[in-house]
TORFINU-894102 format. One record per atom (N, C-alpha, C, O): x, y, z. Coordinates in steps of 0.05 Angstrom, whole numbers, plus 32768, in hexadecimal, padded with zeros to 4 digits. Layout:
<atoms>
XYZ...
</atoms>
This chain:
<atoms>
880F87B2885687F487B1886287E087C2885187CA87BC884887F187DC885087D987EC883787D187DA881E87BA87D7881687EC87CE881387DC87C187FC87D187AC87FE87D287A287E887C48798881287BF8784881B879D879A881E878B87928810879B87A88827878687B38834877887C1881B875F87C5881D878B87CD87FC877E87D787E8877587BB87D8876187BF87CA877F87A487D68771879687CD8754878487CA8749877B87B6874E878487E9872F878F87EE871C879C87E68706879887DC872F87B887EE871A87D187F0872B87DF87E4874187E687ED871F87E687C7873787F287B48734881687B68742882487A78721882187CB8725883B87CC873F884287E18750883287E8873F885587E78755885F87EF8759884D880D8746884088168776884E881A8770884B883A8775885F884D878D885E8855876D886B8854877F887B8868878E8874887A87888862888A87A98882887C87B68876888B87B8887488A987CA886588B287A8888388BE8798888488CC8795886688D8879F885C88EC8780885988C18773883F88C58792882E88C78794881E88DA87A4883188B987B7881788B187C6881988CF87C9880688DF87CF883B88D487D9883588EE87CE8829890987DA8818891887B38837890C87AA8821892387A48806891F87A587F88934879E87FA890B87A487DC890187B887CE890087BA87B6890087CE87E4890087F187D4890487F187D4893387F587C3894587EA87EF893187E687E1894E87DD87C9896387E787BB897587C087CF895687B087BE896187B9879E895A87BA878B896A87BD879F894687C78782893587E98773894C87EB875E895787FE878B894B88158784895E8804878F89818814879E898C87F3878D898D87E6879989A487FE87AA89B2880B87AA89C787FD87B6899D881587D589A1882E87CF89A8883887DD89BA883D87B88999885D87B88991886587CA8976887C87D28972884C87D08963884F87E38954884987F88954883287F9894C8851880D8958883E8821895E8854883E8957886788488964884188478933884B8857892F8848887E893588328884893E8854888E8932883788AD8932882C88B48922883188AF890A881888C3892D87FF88C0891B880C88D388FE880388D088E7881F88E28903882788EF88E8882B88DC88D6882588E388BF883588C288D9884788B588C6883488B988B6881C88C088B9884788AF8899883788B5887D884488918870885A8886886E882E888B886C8839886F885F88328871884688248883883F883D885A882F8840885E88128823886687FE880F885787FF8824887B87EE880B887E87E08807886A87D08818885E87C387E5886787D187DE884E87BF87E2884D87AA87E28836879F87E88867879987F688658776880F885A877D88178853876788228852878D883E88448793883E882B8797884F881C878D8823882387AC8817880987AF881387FE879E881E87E8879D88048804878987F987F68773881087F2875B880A87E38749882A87FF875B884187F68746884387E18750884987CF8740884087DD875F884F87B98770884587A2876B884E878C8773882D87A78758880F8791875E88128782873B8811878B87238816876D8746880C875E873187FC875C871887E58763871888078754870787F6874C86EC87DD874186ED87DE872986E787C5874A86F487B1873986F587B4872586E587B7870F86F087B5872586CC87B6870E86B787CD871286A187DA8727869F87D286F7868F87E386F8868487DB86EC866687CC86D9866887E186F4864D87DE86E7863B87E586C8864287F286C0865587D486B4862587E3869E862887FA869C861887F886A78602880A8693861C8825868A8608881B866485F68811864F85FF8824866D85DD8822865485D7883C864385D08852864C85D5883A863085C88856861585CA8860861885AF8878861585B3885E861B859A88638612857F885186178570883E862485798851860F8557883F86138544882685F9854C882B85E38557880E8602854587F485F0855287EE85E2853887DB85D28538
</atoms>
C-alpha cells in the first residue's frame, strides 16, 4: 500500500496515514497499533521497476 501510495505522491508517507487507510479500507478487520513501523520508502523503491528500457535490435540492419 505504501508503494502504491508513493507512486502518486512521491514525498514521503507517513505511516500514520497508511494505517488508518488499512482500517478504514477493511472497516476495521485490519487494524494495526499505532507503533507499528511499516517498510521505509528507500526499501520500497528497490522493488520498483525500470521505468524504461533500451531498445534491443534483431540483426544487422
Amino acid at each position: 500500500m505504501k508503494r502504491q501510495f508513493l507512486v502518486w505522491n512521491r514525498d514521503t508517507v507517513p505511516d500514520a496515514i497508511i494505517l488508518k487507510d488499512l482500517a478504514e479500507m477493511s472497516k476495521g478487520k485490519v487494524k494495526l497499533p499505532p507503533e507499528t513501523q511499516l517498510a521505509r520508502t528507500y526499501r520500497v523503491d528497490l522493488f520498483a521497476r525500470p521505468t524504461e528500457r533500451p531498445a534491443q535490435r534483431s540483426g544487422p540492419a
